[in-house]
C-alpha positions as CSV (number, residue, x, y, z in Angstrom):
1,X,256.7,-23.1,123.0
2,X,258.8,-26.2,123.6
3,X,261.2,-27.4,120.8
4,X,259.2,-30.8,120.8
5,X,255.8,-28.8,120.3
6,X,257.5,-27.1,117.4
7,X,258.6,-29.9,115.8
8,X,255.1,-31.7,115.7
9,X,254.1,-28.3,114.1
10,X,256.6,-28.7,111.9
11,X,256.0,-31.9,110.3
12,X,252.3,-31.8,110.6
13,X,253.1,-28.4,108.3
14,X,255.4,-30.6,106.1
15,X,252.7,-32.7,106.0
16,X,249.8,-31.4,104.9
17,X,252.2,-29.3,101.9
18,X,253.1,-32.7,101.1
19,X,250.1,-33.9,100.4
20,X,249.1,-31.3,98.6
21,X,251.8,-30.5,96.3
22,X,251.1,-34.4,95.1
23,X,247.1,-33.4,94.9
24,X,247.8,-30.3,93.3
25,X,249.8,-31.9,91.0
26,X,246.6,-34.3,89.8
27,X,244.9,-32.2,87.7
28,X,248.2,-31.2,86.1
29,X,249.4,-34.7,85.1
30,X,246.1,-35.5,83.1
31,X,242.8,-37.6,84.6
32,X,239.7,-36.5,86.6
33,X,236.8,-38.8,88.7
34,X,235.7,-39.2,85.5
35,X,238.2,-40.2,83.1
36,X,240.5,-41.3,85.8
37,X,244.1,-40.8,84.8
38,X,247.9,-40.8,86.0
39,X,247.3,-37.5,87.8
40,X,244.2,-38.6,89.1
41,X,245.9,-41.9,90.5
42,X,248.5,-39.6,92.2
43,X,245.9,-37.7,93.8
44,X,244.3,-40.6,95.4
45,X,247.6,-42.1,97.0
46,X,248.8,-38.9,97.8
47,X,247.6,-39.2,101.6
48,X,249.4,-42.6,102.0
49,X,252.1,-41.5,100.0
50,X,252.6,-38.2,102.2
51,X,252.2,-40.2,105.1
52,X,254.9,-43.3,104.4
53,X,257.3,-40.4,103.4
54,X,256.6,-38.8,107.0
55,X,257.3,-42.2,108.9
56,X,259.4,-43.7,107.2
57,X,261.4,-41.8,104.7
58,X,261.9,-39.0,107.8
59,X,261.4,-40.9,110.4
60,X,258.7,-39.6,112.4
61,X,258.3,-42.2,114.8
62,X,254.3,-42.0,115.1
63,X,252.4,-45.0,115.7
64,X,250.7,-46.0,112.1
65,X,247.7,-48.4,113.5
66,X,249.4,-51.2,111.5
67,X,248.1,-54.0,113.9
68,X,244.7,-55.0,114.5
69,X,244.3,-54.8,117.9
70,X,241.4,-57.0,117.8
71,X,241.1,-58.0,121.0
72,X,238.1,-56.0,123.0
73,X,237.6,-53.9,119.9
74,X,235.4,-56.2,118.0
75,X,232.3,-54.1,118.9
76,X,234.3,-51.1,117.8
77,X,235.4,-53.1,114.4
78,X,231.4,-54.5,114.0
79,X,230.2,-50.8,114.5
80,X,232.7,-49.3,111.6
81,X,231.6,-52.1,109.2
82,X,227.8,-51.6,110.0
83,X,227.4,-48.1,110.5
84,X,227.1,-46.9,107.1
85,X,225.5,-49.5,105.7
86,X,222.7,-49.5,108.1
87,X,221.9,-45.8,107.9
88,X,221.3,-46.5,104.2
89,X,219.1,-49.4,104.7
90,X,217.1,-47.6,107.2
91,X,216.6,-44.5,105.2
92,X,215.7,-46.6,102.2
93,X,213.5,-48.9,104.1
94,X,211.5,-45.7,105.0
95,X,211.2,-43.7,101.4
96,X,210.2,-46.9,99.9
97,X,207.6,-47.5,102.7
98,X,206.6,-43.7,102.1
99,X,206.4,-44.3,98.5
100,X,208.9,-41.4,98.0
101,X,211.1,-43.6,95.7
102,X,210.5,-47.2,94.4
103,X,212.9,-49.8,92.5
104,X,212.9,-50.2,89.1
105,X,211.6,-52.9,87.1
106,X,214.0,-55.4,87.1
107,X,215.8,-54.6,90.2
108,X,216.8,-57.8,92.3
109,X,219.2,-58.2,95.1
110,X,221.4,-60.9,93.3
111,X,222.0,-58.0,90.4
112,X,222.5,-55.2,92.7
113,X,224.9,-57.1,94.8
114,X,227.3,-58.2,91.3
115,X,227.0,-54.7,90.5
116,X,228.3,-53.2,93.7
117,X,231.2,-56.5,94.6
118,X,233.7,-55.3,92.2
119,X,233.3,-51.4,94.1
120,X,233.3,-52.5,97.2
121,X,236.7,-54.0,96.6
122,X,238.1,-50.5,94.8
123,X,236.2,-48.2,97.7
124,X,237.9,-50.7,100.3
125,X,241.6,-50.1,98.4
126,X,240.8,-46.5,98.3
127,X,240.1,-46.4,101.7
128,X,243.3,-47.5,102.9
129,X,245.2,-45.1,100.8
130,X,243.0,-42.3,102.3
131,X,243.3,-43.9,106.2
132,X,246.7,-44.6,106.5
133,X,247.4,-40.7,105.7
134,X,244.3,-39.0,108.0
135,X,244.1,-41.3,110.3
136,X,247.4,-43.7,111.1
137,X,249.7,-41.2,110.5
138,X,247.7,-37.5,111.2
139,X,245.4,-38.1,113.5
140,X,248.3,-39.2,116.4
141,X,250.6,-36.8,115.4
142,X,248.0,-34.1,115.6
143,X,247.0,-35.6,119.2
144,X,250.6,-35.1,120.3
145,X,249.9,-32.0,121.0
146,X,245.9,-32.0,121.1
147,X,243.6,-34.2,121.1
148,X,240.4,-31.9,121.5
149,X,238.1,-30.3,118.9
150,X,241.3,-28.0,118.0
151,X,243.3,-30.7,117.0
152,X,240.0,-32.5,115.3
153,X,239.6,-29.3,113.8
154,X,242.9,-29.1,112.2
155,X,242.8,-32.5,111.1
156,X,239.8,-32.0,109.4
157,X,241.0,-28.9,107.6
158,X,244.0,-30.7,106.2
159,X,241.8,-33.5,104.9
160,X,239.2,-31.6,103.3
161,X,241.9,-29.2,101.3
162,X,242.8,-33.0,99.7
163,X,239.5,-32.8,97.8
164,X,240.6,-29.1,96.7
165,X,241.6,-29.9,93.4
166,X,238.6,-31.9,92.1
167,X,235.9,-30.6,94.4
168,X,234.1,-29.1,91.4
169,X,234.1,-32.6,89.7
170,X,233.7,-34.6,92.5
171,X,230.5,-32.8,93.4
172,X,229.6,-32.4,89.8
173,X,226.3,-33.8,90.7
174,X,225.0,-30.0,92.6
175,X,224.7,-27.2,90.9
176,X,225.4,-25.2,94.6
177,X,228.0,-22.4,94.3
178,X,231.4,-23.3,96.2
179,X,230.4,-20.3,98.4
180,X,228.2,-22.1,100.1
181,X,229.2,-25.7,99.2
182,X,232.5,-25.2,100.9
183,X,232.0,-24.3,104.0
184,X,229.8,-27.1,104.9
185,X,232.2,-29.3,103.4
186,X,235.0,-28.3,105.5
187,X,232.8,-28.4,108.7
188,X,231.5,-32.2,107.5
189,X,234.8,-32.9,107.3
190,X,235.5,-32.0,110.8
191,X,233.0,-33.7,112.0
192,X,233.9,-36.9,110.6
193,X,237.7,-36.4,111.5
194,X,236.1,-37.0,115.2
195,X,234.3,-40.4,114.2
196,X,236.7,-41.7,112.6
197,X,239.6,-40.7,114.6
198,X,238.0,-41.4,117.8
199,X,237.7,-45.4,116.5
200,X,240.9,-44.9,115.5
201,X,242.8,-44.1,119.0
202,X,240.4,-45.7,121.2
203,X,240.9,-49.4,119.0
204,X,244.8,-48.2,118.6
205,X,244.3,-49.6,114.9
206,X,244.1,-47.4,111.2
207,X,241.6,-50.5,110.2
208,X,238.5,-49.8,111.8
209,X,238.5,-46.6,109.8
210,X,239.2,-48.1,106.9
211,X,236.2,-50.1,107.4
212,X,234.1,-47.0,108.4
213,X,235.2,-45.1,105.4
């Protein structure tokens, strides 16, 4: 194996400990999704945090997405904003037309829109500490050395063992064993590691998934 290959294993390795000694250490230092807390806080930077120690505290000179690249990506950029949001409309436009669910009393647009402004803006914040690890500094370092489903598939193993440490709580809302429950959510994770790190190389920009995500 060449010394350069071994390197890039080596500080994918660093890493992925990295970021999970600091998301191991959340549960420790007090808070949960919950009652979020001081080690809940460190759990959510911890990707960014792993990441800026990686490029710049070691200098690992991997290309972070920092620039919008904007020009001849703005379908790409319009696609990542859209996506989600137009999946939910759809499958709510046909449960309601089904008459599987219906609003309640009450409900307007104006209302639901104040209620979801102030979590769009924490999502959106959150979603940059969570990009700039998985995708501007992981996903091109793993695609030194491959940028096929194995390298996807590493990728996506790293990220999901993130969640590790408040999966239970995080998916408190199931009452589905981890048995099961885990290795779908590994596999989702995966899969989404090529959506969103596919936008991310082709644009050459971290933003796009911040967007999508």
């Amino acid at each position: 194996m060449p010394v350069d290959r071994k390197q890039i294993l080596v500080r994918i390795l660093l890493f992925a400990l990295l970021v999970n000694g600091f998301a191991w250490l959340g549960p420790l230092l007090g808070g949960s999704p919950a009652e979020p807390g001081p080690g809940f806080l460190l759990w959510g930077i911890a990707p960014i945090l792993a990441a800026l120690i990686m490029r710049y505290g070691l200098r690992d000179k991997v290309d972070m997405g920092w620039r919008l690249h904007l020009r001849g990506n703005v379908g790409l950029y319009l696609l990542s904003l859209l996506v989600h949001p137009l999946i939910i409309a759809g499958v709510t436009a046909i449960v309601l037309a089904t008459g599987l669910i219906a609003f309640a009393d009450g409900f307007t647009v104006a209302a639901f829109v104040c209620a979801m402004a102030p979590l769009a803006v924490i999502y959106f914040v959150f979603s940059i500490f969570e990009e700039v690890g998985w995708r501007g500094y992981l996903t091109p370092s793993v695609f030194r050395i491959n940028d096929r489903l194995p390298g996807y598939a590493i990728i996506g193993v790293i990220w999901a063992s993130w969640h590790f440490p408040y999966l239970r709580e995080l998916w408190a809302h199931t009452d589905e064993g981890l048995l099961t429950l885990l290795p779908r959510f590994v596999l989702g994770a995966i899969v989404f590691s090529v959506l969103y790190g596919e936008i991310r190389m082709r644009t050459r920009s971290v933003w796009p998934a911040v967007l999508m995500h």
